[in-house]
C-alpha beads as a LAMMPS data file, in Angstrom:
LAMMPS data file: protein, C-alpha beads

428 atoms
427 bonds

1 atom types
1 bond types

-500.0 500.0 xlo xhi
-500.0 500.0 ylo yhi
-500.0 500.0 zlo zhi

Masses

1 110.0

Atoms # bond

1 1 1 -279.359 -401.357 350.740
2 1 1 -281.557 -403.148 348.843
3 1 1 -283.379 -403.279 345.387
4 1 1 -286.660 -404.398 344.798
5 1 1 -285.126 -406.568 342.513
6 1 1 -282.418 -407.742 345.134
7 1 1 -284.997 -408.250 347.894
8 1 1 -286.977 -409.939 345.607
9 1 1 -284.127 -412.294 345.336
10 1 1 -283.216 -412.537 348.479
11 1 1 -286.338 -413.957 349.224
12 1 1 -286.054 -416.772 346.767
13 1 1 -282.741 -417.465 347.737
14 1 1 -284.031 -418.295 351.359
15 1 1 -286.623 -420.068 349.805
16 1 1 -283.721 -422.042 347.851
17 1 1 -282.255 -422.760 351.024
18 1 1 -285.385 -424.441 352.780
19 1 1 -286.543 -426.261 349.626
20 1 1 -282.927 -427.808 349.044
21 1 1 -282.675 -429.241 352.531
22 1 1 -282.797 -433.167 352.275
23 1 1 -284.262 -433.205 349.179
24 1 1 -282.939 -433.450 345.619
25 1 1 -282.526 -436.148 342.553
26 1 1 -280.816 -439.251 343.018
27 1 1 -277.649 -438.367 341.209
28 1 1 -276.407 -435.859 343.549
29 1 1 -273.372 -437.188 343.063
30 1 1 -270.347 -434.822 341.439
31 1 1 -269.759 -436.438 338.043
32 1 1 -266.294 -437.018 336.810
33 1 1 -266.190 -434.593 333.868
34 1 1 -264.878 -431.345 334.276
35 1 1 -267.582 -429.626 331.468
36 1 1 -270.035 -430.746 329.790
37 1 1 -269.925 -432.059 325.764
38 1 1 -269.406 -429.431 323.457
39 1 1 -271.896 -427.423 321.411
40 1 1 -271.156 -426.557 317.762
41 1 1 -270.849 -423.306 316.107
42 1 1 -273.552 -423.423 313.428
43 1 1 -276.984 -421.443 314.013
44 1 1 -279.354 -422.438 316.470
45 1 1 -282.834 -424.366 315.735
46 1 1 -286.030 -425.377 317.368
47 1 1 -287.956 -424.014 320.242
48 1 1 -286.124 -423.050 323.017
49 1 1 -287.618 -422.818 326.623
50 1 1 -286.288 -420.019 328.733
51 1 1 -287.051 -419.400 332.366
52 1 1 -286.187 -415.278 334.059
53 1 1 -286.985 -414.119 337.266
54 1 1 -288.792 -410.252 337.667
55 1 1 -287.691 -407.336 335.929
56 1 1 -285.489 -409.478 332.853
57 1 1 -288.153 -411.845 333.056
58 1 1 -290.211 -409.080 331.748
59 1 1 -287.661 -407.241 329.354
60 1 1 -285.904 -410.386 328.062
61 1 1 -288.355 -411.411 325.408
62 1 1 -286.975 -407.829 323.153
63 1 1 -283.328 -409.629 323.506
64 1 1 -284.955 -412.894 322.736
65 1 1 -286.577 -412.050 319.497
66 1 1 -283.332 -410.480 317.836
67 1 1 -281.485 -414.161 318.337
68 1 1 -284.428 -415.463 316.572
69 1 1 -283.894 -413.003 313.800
70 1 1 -279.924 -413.961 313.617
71 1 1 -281.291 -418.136 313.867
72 1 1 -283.958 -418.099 311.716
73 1 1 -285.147 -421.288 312.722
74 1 1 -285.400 -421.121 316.661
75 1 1 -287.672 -419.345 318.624
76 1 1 -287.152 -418.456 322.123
77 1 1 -289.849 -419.080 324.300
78 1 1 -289.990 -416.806 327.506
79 1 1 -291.478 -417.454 330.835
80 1 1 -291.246 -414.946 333.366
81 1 1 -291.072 -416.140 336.613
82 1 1 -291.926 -414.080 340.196
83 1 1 -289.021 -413.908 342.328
84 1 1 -291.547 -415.596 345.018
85 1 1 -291.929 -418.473 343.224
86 1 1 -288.832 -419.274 341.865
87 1 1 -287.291 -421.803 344.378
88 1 1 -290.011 -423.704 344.253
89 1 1 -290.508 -423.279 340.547
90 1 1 -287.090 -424.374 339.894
91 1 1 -286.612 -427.683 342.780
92 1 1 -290.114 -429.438 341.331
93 1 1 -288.973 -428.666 337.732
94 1 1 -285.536 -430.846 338.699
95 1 1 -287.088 -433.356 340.976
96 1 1 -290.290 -434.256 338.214
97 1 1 -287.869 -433.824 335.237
98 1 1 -289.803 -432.006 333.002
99 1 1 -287.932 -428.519 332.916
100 1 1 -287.798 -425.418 330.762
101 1 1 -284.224 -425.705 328.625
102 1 1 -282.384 -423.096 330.526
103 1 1 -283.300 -421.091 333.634
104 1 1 -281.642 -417.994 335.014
105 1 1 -280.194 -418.366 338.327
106 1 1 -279.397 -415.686 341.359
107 1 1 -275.469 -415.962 341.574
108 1 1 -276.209 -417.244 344.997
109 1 1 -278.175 -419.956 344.217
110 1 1 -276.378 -421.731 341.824
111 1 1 -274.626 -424.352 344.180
112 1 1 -277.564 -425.044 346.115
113 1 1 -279.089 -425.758 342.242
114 1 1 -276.227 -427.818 340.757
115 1 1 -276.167 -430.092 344.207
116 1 1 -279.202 -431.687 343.438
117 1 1 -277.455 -432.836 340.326
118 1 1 -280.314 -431.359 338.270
119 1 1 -278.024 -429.027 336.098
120 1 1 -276.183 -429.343 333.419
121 1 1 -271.909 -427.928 333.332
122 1 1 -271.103 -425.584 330.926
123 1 1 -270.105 -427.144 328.072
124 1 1 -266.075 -426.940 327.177
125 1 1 -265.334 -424.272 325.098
126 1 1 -268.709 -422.399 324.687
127 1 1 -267.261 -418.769 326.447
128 1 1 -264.110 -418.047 328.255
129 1 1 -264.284 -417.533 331.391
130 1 1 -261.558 -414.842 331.436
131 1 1 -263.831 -412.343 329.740
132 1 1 -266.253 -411.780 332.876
133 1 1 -265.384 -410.276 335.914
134 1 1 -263.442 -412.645 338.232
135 1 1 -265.761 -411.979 340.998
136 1 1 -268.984 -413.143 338.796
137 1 1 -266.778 -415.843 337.048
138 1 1 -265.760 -417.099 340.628
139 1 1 -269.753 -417.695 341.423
140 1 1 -270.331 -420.150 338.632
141 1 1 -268.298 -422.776 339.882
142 1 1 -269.274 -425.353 342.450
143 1 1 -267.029 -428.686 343.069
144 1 1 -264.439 -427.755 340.864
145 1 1 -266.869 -427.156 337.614
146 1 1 -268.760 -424.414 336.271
147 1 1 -272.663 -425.096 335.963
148 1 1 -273.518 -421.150 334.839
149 1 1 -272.740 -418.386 332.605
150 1 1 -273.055 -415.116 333.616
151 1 1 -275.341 -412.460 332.618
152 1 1 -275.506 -409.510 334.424
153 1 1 -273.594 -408.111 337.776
154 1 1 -274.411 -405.340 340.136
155 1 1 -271.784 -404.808 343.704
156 1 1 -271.818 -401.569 345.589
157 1 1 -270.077 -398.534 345.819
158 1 1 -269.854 -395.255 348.108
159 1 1 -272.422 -392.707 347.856
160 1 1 -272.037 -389.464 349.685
161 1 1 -273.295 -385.820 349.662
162 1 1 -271.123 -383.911 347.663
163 1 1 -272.338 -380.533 348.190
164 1 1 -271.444 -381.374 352.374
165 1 1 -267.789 -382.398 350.669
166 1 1 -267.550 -379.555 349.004
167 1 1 -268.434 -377.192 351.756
168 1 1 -265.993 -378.961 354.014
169 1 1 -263.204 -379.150 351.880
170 1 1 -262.547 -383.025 351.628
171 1 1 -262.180 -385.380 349.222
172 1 1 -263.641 -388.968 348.894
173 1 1 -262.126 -391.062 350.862
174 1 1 -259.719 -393.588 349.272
175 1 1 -258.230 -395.330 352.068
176 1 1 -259.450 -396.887 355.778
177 1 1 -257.474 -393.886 357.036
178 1 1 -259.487 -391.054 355.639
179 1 1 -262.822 -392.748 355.906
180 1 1 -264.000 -391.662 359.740
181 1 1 -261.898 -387.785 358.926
182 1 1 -264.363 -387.344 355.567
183 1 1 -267.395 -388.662 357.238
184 1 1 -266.719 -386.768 360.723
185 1 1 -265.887 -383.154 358.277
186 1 1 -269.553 -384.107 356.846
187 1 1 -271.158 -384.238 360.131
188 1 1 -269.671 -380.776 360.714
189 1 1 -271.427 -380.021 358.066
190 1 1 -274.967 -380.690 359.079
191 1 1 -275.433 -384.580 358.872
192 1 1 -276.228 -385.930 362.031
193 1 1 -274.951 -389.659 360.811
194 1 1 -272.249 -390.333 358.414
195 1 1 -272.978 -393.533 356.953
196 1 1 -275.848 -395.204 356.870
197 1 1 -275.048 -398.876 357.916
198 1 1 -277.183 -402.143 357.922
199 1 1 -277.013 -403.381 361.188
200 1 1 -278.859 -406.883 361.361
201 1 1 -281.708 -406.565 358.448
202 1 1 -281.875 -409.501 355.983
203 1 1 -278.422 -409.075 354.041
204 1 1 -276.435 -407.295 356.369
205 1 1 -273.720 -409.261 355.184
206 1 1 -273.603 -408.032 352.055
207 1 1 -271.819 -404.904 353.737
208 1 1 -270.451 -406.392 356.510
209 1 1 -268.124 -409.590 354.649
210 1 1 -266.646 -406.799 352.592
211 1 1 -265.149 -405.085 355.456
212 1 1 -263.334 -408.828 356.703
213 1 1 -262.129 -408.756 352.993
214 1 1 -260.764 -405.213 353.125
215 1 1 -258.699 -406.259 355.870
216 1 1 -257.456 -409.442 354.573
217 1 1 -260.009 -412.050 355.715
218 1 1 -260.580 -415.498 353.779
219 1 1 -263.978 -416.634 355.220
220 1 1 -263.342 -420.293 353.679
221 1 1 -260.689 -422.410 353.545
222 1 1 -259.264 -422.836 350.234
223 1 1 -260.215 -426.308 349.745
224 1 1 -263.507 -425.512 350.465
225 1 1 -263.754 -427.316 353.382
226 1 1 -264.665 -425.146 356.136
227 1 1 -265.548 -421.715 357.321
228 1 1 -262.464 -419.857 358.263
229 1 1 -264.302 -416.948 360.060
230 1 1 -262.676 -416.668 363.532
231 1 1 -259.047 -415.200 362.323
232 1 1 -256.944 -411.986 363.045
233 1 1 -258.161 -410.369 359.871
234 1 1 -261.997 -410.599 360.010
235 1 1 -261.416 -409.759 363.658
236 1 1 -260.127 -406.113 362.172
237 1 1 -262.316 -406.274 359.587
238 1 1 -265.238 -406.615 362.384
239 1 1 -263.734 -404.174 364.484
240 1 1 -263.854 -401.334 362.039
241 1 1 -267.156 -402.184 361.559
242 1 1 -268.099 -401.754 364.782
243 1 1 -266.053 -398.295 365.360
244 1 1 -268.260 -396.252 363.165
245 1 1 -270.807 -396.938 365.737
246 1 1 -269.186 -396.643 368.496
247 1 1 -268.048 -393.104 367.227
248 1 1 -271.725 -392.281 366.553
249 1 1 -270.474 -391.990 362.762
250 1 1 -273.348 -394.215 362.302
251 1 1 -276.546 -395.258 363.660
252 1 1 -276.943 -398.387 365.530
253 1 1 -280.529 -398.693 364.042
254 1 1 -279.407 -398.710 360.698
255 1 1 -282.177 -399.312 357.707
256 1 1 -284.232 -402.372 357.401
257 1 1 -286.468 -401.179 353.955
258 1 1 -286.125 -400.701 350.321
259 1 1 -286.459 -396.675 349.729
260 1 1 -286.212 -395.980 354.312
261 1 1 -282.663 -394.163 354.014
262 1 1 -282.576 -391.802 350.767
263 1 1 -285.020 -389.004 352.188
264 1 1 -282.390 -389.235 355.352
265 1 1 -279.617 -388.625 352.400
266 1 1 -281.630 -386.079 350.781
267 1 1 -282.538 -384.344 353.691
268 1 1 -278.677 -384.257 354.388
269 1 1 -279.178 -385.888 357.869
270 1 1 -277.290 -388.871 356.850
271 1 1 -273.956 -387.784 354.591
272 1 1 -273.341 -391.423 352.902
273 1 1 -274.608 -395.053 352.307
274 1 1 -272.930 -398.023 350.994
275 1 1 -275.438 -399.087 347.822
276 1 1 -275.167 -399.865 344.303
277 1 1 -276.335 -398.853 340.544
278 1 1 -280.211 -398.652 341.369
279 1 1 -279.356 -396.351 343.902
280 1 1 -279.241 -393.389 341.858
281 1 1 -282.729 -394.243 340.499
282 1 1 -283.945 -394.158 344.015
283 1 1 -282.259 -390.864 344.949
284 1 1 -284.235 -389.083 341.977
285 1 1 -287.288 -390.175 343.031
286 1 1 -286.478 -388.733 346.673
287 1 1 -284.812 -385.829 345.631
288 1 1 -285.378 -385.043 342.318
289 1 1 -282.799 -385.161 339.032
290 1 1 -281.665 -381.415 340.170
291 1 1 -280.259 -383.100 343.587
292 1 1 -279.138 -386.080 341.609
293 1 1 -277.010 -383.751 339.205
294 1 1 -275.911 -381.472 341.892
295 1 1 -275.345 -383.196 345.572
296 1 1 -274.261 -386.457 345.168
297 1 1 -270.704 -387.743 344.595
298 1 1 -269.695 -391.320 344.333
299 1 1 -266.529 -393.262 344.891
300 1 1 -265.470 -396.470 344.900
301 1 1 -265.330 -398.284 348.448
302 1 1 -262.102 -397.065 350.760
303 1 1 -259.438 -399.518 350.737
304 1 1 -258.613 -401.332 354.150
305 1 1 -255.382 -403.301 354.691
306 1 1 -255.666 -405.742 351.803
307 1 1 -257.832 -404.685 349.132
308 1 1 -261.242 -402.025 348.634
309 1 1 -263.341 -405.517 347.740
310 1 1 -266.840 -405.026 347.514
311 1 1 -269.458 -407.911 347.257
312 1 1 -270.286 -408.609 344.027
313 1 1 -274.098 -410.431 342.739
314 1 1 -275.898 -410.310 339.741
315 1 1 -277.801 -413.184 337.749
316 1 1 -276.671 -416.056 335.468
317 1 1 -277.873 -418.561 332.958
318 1 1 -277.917 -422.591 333.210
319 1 1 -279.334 -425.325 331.378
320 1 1 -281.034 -428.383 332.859
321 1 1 -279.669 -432.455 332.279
322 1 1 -283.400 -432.756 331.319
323 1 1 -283.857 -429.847 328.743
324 1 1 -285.101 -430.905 325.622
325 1 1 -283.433 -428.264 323.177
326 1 1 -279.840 -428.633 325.405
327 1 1 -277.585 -427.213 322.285
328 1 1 -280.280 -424.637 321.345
329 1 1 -280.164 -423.581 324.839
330 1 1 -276.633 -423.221 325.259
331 1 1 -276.008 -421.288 322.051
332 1 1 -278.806 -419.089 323.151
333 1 1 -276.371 -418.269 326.091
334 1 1 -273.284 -418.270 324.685
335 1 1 -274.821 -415.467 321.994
336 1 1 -275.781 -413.681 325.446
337 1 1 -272.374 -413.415 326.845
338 1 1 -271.093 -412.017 323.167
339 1 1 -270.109 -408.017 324.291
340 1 1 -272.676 -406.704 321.345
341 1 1 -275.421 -408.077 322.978
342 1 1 -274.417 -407.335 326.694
343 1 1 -274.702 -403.661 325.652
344 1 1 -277.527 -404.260 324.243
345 1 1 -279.321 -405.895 327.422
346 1 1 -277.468 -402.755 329.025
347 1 1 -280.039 -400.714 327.487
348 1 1 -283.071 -402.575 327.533
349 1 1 -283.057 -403.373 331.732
350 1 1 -279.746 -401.284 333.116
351 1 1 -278.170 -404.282 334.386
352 1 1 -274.464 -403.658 334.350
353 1 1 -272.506 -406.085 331.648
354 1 1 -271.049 -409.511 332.968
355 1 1 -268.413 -409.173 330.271
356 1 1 -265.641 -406.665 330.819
357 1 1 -265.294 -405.552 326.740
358 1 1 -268.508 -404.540 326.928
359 1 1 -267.512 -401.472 328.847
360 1 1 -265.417 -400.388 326.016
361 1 1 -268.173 -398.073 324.012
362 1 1 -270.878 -395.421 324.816
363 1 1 -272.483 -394.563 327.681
364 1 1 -270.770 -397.660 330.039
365 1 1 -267.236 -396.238 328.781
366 1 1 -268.007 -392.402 329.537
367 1 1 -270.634 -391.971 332.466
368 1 1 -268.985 -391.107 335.548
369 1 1 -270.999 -393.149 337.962
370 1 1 -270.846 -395.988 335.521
371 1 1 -266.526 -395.831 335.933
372 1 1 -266.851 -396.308 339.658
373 1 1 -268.354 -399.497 339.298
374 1 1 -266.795 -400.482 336.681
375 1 1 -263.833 -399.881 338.865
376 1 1 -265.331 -401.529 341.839
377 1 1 -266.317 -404.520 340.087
378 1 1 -262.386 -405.477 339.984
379 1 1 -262.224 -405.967 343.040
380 1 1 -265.600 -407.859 343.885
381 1 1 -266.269 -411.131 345.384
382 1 1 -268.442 -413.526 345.712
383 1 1 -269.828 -415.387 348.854
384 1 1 -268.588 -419.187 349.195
385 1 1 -270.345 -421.449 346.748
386 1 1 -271.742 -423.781 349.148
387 1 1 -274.934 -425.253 349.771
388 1 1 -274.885 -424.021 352.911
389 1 1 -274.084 -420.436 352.089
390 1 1 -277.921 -419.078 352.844
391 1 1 -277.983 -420.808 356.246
392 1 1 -274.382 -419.422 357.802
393 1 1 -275.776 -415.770 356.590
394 1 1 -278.645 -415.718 358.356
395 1 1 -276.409 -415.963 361.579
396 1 1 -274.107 -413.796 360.175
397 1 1 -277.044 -411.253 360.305
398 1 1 -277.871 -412.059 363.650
399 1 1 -274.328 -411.451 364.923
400 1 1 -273.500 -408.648 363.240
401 1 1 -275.929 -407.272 364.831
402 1 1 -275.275 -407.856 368.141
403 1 1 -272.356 -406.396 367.340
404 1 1 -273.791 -403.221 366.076
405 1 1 -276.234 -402.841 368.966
406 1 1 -273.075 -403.867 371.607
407 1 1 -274.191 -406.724 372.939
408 1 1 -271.088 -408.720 371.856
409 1 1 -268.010 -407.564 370.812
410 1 1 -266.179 -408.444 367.132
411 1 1 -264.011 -411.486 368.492
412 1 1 -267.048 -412.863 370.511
413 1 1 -268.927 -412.525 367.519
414 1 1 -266.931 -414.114 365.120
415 1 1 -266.194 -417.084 367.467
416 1 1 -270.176 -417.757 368.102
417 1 1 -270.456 -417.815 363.709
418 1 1 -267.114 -419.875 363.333
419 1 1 -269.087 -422.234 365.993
420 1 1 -272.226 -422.992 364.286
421 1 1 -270.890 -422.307 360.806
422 1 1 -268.363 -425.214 361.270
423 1 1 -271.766 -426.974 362.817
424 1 1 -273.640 -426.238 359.369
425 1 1 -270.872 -427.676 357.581
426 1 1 -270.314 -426.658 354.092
427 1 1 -272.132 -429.746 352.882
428 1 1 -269.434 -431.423 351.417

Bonds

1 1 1 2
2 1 2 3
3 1 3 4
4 1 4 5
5 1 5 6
6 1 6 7
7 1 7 8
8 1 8 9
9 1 9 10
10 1 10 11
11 1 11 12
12 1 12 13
13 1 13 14
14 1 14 15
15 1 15 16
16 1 16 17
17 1 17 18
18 1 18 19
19 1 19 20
20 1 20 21
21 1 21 22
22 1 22 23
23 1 23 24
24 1 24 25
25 1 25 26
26 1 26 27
27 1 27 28
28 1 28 29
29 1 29 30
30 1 30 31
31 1 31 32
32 1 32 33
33 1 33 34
34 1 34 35
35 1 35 36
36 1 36 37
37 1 37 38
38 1 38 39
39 1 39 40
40 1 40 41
41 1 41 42
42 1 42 43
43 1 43 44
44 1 44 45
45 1 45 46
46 1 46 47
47 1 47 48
48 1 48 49
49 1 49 50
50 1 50 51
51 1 51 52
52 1 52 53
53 1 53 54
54 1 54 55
55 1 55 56
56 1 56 57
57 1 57 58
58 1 58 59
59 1 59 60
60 1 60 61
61 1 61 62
62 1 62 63
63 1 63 64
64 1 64 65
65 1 65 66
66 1 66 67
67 1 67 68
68 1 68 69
69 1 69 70
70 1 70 71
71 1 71 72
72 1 72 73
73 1 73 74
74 1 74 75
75 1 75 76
76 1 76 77
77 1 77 78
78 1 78 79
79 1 79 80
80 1 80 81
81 1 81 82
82 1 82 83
83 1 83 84
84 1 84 85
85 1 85 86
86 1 86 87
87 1 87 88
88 1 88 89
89 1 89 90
90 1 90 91
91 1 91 92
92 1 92 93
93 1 93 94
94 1 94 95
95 1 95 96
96 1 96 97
97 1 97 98
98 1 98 99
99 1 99 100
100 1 100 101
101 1 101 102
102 1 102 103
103 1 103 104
104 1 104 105
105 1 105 106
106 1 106 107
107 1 107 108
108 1 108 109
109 1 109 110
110 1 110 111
111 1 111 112
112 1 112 113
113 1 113 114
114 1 114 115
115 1 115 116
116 1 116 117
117 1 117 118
118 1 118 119
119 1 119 120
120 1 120 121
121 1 121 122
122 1 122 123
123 1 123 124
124 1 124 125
125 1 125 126
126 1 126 127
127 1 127 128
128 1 128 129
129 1 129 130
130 1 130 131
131 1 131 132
132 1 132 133
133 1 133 134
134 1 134 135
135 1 135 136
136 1 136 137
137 1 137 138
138 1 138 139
139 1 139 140
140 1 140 141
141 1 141 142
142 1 142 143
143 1 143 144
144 1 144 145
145 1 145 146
146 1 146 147
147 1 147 148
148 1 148 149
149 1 149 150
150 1 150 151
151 1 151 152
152 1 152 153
153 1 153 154
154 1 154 155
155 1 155 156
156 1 156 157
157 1 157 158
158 1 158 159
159 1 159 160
160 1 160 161
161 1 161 162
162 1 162 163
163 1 163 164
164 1 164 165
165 1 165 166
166 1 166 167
167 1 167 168
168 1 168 169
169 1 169 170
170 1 170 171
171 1 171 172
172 1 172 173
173 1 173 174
174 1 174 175
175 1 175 176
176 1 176 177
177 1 177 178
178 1 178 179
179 1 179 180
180 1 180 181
181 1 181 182
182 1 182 183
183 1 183 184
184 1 184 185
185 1 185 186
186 1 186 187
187 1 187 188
188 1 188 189
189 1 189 190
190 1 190 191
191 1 191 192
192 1 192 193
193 1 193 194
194 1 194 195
195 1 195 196
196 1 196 197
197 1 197 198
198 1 198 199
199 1 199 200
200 1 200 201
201 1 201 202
202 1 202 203
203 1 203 204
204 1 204 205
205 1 205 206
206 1 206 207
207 1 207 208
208 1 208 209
209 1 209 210
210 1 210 211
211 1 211 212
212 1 212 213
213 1 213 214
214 1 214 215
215 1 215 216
216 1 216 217
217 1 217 218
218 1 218 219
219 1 219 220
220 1 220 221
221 1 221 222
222 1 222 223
223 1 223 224
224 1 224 225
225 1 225 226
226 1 226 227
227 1 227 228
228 1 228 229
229 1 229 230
230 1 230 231
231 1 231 232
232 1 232 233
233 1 233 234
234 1 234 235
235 1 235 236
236 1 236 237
237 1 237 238
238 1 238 239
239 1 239 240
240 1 240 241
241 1 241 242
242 1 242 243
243 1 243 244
244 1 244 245
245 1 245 246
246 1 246 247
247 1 247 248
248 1 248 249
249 1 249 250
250 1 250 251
251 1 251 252
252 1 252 253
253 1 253 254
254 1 254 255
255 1 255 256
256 1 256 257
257 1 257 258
258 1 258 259
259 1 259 260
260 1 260 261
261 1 261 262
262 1 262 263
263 1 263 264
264 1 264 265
265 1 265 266
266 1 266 267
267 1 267 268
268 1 268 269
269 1 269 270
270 1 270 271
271 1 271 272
272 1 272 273
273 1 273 274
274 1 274 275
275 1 275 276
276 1 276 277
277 1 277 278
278 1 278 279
279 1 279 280
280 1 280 281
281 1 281 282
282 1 282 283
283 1 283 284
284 1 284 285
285 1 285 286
286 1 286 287
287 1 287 288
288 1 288 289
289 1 289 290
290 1 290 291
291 1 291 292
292 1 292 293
293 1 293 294
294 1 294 295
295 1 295 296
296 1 296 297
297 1 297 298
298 1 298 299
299 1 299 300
300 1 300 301
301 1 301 302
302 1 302 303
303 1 303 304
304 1 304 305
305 1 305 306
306 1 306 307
307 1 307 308
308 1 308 309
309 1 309 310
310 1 310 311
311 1 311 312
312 1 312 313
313 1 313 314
314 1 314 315
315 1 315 316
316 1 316 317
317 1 317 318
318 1 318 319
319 1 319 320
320 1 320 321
321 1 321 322
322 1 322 323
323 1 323 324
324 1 324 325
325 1 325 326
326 1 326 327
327 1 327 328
328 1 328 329
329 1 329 330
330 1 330 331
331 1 331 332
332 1 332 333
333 1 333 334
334 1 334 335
335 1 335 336
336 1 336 337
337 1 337 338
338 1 338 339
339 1 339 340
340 1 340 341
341 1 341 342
342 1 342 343
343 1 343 344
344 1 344 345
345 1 345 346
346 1 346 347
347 1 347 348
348 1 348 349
349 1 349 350
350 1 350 351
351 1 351 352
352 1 352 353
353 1 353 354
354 1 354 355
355 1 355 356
356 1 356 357
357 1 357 358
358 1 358 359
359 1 359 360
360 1 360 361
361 1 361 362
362 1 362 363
363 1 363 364
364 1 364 365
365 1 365 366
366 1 366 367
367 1 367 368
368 1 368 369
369 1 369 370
370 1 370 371
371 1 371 372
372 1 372 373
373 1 373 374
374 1 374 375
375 1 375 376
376 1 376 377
377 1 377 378
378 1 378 379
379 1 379 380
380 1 380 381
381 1 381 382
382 1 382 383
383 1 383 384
384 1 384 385
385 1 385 386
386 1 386 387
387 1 387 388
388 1 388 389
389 1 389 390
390 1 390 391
391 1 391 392
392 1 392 393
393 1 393 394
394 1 394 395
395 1 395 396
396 1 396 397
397 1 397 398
398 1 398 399
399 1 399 400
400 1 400 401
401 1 401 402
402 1 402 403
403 1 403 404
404 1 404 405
405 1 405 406
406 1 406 407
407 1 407 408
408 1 408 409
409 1 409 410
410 1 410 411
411 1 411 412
412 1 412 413
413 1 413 414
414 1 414 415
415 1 415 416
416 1 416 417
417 1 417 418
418 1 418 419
419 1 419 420
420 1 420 421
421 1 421 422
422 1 422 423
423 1 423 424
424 1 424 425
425 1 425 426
426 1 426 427
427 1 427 428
């Protein structure tokens, strides 16, 4: 499923993809440092020029004028940029060289970003990368150096009519085992579908990948050479895909919209969906907070073979080579990363905290739904941070859903995207 905030990105991440396509600076290069120069510890100063995409483009000025408070002397100047426009935005900013200081980047974007040599690494020292989940830690790195700090992460989880549970006397599922026997008891139950799959819209992946990770998959080589798509795991992980359609658990038409599958859920013809933390924002709207409260359960993802990984995004922060306040910048990041102020953004915009500690107090230590992910976020991953990343998923899409419809089965399927993903190259 989608947010409008996650289709919003989506759509500059394609964008990303076409605009970074032969194009770029000169110095595209990887340099020989491993991070960039170090930034002191005393108080920010000067004007500092901030890019953010949609909804924390919006909200981030409130977070922006309490680090002025704390440096006195700097002022954080916010530009809030449309989803739409932010490939575009960002490539001419790096190709003309007159950028903002710092920009917040989709965690899928940032290789496609740093490759044009137009970023700056993350200076050594300025936040440990141990405190973040590994999974959003993982997506700041690109040719052995990190070139982003991250801000905020969001990965998905299983939501499922509990009152159907109930009345059937089953539990959430835990394991790959119990995952077609809970959904199957819920269709006795009323639902005509158990889980709501994608099955080809933009980001089916999303869904899909983590199913080749359950079962053990590594869809890169660990050099980061090539795609390693066409192996015994993904092949199960593809397979069990493919049986929850082929046992009419789900539709073959799954949903292609933001907001097209929760009147389904609330209407109790589909039992379950595979979404994340906006999702229960959604679900009030269709149903109302009395079916919120009362009907629906949610559990982390059922573990397969190997692990119950779950794909993991969010958003991070970077710094241009040509920003003009560069140590302003980055101590207007680091101060970002610090767990006070992650629970602070918490409640400002609801984006979930990139820094684990920050889950310690309140609400993001005691709500219910809010352990789940917190849970599931363990286990996340990333997708490969290659240049090429956006191009292999839109045929990832495509043959996933040929798979889904039955026009090619799981092996065929994964040897067509090993094909022309080894053909796209990984653009090293």
């Amino acid at each position: 499923m989608f947010t409008s905030r996650g289709a919003n990105a989506l759509a500059g991440g394609l964008a990303v993809a076409l605009l970074l396509t032969g194009c770029g600076r000169s110095d595209t290069g990887p340099a020989a440092a491993a991070a960039g120069a170090p930034v002191d510890t005393k108080a920010a100063g000067g004007t500092i020029t901030v890019w953010a995409m949609g909804t924390e483009g919006e909200l981030l000025p409130k977070l922006a004028d309490q680090f002025s408070k704390e440096n006195p002397d700097a002022k954080v100047e916010v530009t809030a940029v449309p989803w739409q426009d932010y490939a575009k935005k960002v490539q001419t900013a790096i190709a003309s060289g007159d950028t903002p200081d710092a920009t917040m980047v989709g965690a899928v974007d940032l290789a496609a970003f740093a490759s044009t040599g137009g970023l700056e690494k993350v200076p050594s020292d300025l936040v440990d990368p141990g405190v973040f989940y590994p999974g959003a830690a993982d997506s700041t790195k690109f040719e052995g150096a990190e070139y982003g700090v991250p801000w905020y992460v969001e990965t998905r989880s299983l939501f499922y009519r509990k009152d159907l549970a109930e009345a059937a006397g089953v539990a959430a599922p835990k394991t790959w085992d119990e995952y077609g026997p809970f959904l199957t008891a819920l269709q006795k139950h009323g639902a005509k579908w158990g889980l709501a799959l994608p099955t080809g819209a933009p980001s089916t992946w999303q869904t899909v990948v983590p199913f080749l990770w359950q079962a053990g998959a590594e869809i890169m080589s660990s050099d980061g050479k090539k795609f390693t798509f066409d192996t015994p795991e993904a092949r199960k992980g593809l397979e069990f895909y493919r049986q929850f359609i082929s046992s009419k658990t789900s539709n073959p038409n799954g949903p292609v919209s933001l907001g097209e599958i929760e009147p389904q859920f609330v209407a109790g013809s589909t039992a379950a969906l595979i979404s994340g933390p906006w999702e229960e924002g959604l679900l009030k709207s269709a149903g109302g907070q009395s079916f919120l409260d009362g009907k629906v359960g949610i559990a982390p993802l059922p573990a397969g073979p190997k692990s119950n990984a779950s794909y993991i995004g969010g958003g991070q922060w970077s710094v241009f080579k040509d920003a003009k306040n560069r140590d302003g910048a980055w101590k207007f990041i680091r101060w970002m990363a610090t767990p006070e102020v992650q629970k602070t953004w918490y409640t400002v915009s609801g984006d979930l905290p990139a820094v684990q500690s920050a889950w310690n107090e309140g609400k993001l230590a005691t709500d219910p739904t809010l352990a789940v992910f917190r849970t599931q976020l363990k286990t996340a991953q990333s997708g490969p941070n290659t240049t090429t990343w956006r191009q292999v998923t839109a045929v990832l899409d495509a043959e996933f859903e040929k798979v889904a419809k039955g026009v090619s089965s799981p092996e065929a399927a994964l040897q067509e995207i090993q094909k022309r993903a080894a053909a796209i190259g990984t653009g090293q």
